[in-house]
N, C-alpha and C positions, 0 to 999 in steps of 0.2 A: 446231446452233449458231443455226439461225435463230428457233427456237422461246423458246430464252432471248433472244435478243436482241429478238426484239419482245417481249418480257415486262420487259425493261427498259425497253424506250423506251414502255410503257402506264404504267410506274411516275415517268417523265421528265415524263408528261404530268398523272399523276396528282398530282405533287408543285406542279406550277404554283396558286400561292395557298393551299397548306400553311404554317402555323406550323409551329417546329421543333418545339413542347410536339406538334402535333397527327401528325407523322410519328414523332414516340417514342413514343406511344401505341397507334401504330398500324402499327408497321415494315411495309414493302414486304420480300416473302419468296418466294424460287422454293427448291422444295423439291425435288430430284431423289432417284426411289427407284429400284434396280434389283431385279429378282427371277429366277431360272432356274429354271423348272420342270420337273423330270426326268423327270414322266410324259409332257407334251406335247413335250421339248424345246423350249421357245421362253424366248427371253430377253425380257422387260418393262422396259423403263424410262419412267417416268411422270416428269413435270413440270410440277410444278403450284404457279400464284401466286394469291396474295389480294388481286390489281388487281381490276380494276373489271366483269370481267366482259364474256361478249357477251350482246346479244340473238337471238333465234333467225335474224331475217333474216341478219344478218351470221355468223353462224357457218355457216349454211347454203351461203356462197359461200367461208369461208375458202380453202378449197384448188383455189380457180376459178383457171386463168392471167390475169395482170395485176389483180387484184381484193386494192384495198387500200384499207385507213381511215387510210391514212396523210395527211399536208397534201403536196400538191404536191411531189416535189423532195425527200421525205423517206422515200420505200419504191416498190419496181419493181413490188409484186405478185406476183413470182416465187419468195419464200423458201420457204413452206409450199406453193405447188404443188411444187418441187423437190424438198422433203424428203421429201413423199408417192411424190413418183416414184421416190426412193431407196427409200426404207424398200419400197413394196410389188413394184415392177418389177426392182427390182434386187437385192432379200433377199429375195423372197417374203414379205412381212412385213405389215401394218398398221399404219395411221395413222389413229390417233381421235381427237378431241376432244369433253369435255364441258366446257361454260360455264354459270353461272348468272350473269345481273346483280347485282352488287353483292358477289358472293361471290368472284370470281377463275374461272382457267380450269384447265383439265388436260388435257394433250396424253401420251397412251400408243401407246408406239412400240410393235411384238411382232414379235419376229423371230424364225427357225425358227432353229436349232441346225444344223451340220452339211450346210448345203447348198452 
């Protein structure tokens, strides 16, 4: 949940000083896909939007405790450290993310099957 919800509020941010002709041209989209893979047993779920992207510095700290681009008063820092510490301490699982600027982000969760 945390993963979409800051993918809304990049799209909340992204919309500031958008025409409506320019946000119908150009919808704000989180695409979630699931996969299970029977040879690996690992479950995949990818989620991925066409915001605005990170740069390398800042994706390099996403999953830092307390490390947010949020404004003041608008994010703990804590979502995506938590999620991380879910998905891989708590499912044995990984938590990835790839970003390009300008192009959106994608965050792939993989969790083992049966543990």
């Amino acid at each position: 949940m945390n993963i979409i919800a800051n993918a809304i509020d990049v799209f909340d941010e992204m919309s500031e000083g958008r025409s409506m002709a320019q946000m119908k041209q150009n919808p704000d989209k989180i695409i979630l896909k699931t996969d299970l893979d029977d040879a690996t047993q690992m479950v995949t779920i990818s989620i991925q939007d066409n915001g605005c992207g990170m740069s390398e510095e800042v994706k390099n700290r996403i999953f830092n405790h307390l490390f947010t681009t949020k404004a003041v008063g608008k994010g703990t820092g804590l979502g995506l450290s938590i999620a991380r510490q879910i998905v891989e301490e708590k499912h044995g699982g990984k938590l990835s993310c790839d970003s390009q600027l300008g192009k959106g982000t994608e965050f792939v969760i993989e969790i083992p099957i049966g543990i």
